[in-house]
TORFI-988815 format. One record per residue (C-alpha): residue number from 1; x, y, z. Coordinates in steps of 0.25 Angstrom, whole numbers. Layout:
N
{site NUM; {X; Y; Z}};
...
REM end
This chain:
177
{site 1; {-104; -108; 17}};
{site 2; {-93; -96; 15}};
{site 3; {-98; -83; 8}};
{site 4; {-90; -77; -4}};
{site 5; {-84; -66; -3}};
{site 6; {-92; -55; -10}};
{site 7; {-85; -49; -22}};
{site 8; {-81; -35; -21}};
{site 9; {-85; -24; -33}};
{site 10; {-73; -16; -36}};
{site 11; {-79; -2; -35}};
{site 12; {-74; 9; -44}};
{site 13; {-66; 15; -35}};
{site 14; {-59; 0; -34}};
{site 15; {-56; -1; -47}};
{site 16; {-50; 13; -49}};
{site 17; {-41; 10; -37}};
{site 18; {-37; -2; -44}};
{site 19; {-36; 4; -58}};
{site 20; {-28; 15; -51}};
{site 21; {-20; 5; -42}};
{site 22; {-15; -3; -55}};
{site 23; {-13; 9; -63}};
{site 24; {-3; 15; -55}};
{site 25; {4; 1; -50}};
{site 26; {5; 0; -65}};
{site 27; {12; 14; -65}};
{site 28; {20; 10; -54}};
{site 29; {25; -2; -59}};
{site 30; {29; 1; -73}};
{site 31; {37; 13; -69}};
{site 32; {42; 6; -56}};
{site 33; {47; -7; -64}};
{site 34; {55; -17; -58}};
{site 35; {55; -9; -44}};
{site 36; {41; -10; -41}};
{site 37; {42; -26; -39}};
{site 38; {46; -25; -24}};
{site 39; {35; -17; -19}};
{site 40; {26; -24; -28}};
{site 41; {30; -39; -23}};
{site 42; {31; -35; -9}};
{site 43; {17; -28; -11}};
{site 44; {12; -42; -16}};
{site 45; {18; -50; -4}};
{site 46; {10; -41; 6}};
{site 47; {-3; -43; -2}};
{site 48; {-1; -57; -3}};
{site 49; {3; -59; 12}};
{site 50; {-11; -49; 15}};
{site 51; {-19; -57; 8}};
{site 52; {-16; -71; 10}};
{site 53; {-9; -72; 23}};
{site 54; {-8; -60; 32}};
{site 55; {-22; -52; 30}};
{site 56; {-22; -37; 34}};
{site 57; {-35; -34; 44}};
{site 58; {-41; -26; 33}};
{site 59; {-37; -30; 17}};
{site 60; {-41; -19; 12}};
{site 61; {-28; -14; 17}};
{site 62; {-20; -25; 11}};
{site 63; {-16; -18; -3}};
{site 64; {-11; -6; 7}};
{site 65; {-3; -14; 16}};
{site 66; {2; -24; 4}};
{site 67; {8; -10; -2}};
{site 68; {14; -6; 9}};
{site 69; {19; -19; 14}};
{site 70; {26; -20; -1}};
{site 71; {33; -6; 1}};
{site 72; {39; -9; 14}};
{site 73; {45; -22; 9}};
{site 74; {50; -15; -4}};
{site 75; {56; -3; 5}};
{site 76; {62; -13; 16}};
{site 77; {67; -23; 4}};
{site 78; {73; -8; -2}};
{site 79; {81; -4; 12}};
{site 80; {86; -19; 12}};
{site 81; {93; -19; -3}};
{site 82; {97; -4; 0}};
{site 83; {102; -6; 15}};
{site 84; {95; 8; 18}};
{site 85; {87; -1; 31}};
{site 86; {87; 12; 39}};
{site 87; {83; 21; 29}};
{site 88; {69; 17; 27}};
{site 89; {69; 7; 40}};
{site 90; {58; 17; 47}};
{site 91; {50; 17; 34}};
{site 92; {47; 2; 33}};
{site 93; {45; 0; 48}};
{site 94; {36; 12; 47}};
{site 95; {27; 5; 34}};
{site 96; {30; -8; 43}};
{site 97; {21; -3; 54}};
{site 98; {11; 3; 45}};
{site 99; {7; -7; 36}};
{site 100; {8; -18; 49}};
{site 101; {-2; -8; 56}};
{site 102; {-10; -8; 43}};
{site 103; {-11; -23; 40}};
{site 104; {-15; -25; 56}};
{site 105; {-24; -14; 58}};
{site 106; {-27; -7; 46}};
{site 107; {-36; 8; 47}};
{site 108; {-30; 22; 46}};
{site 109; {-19; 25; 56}};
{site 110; {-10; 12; 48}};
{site 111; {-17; 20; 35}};
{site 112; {-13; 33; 41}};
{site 113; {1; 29; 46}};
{site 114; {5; 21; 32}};
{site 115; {0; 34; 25}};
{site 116; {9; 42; 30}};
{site 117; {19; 34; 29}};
{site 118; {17; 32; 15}};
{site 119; {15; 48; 12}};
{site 120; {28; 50; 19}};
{site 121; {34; 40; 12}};
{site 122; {27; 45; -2}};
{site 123; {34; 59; 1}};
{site 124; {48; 52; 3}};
{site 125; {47; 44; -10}};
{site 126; {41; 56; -18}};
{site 127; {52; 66; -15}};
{site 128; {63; 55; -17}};
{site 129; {58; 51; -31}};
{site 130; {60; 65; -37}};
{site 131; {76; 64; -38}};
{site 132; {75; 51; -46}};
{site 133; {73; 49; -60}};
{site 134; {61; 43; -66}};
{site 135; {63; 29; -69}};
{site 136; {75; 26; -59}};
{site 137; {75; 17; -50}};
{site 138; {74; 26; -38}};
{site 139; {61; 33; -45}};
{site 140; {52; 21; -48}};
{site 141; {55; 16; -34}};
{site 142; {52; 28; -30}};
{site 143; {38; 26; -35}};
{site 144; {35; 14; -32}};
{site 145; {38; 19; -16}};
{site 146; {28; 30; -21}};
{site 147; {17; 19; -28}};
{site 148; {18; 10; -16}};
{site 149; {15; 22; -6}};
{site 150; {4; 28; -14}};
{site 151; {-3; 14; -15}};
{site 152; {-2; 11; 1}};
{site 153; {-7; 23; 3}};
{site 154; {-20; 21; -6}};
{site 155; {-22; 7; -4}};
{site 156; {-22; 12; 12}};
{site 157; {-32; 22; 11}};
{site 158; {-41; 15; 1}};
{site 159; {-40; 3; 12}};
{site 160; {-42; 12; 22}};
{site 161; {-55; 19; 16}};
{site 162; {-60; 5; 12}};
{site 163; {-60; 0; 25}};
{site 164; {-66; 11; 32}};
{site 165; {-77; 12; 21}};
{site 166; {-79; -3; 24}};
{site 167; {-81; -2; 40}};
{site 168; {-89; 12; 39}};
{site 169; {-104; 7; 37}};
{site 170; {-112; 13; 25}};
{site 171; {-125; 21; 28}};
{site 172; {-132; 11; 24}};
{site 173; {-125; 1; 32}};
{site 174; {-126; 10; 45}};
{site 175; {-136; 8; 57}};
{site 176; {-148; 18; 56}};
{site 177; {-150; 29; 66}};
REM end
């Protein structure tokens, strides 16, 4: 006889981050328009893959890496139609490595490696956004760059602090001495 799985209780800090996450999506996606569609889809493929062929070791991780997966595809598509392959070539090997090492062997050097990676990136994409205008094209791309990064970065650490909550026992759960 196979047991059901238990149902988990969203907690109150879950549904914030959920009411957070959507919030801001939504924010995303009605100024983004249009450009968001890439990241998105891509972001969609990798969840998709992660969930129902290729597993991550830990799923807790699979919102982080199905982000990232999505913003190297978008940046990789973008060189391809731009033909600036060697401008950014170093940037989506580097995301590459990362968020293989992160689907394989997920814990805090990947975490702390993809974070800086990201702030990095943040900082690039936040000094380049001041010359455009708001609501060009150059700008809402910009921020969706800027979304995508602030959201691998949460969904990281949040997997991250789950996972290590998860595997350090409770004191209730601990031997007594």
């Amino acid at each position: 006889m196979s047991s059901q799985p238990t149902p988990t209780i969203p907690t109150t800090a879950m549904k914030v981050k959920g009411v957070l996450a959507s919030v801001v999506g939504g924010v995303t996606g009605i100024y983004a328009g249009l450009v968001i569609l890439a990241p998105l889809a891509f972001t969609g493929v990798a969840w998709f893959i992660g969930s129902k062929l290729l597993k991550p070791r830990v799923p807790t991780y699979l919102p982080a890496i199905a982000i990232q997966i999505g913003h190297l595809c978008w940046l990789a598509l973008g060189m391809a139609i731009l033909g600036t392959l060697g401008a950014n070539f170093l940037d989506v090997v580097m995301l590459g490595i990362g968020v293989t090492w992160l689907w394989l062997r997920p814990g805090l050097w990947p975490v702390v490696l993809l974070t800086a990676f990201q702030v990095l990136g943040l900082v690039v994409n936040v000094m380049a956004i001041a010359p455009h205008a708001v609501g060009s094209l150059m700008h809402k791309a910009l921020v969706v760059h800027i979304a995508w990064r602030l959201a691998a970065m949460s969904y990281m650490w949040w997997a991250y602090l789950g996972a290590r909550r998860q595997s350090v026992p409770s004191i209730e759960e601990a031997p007594a001495s």
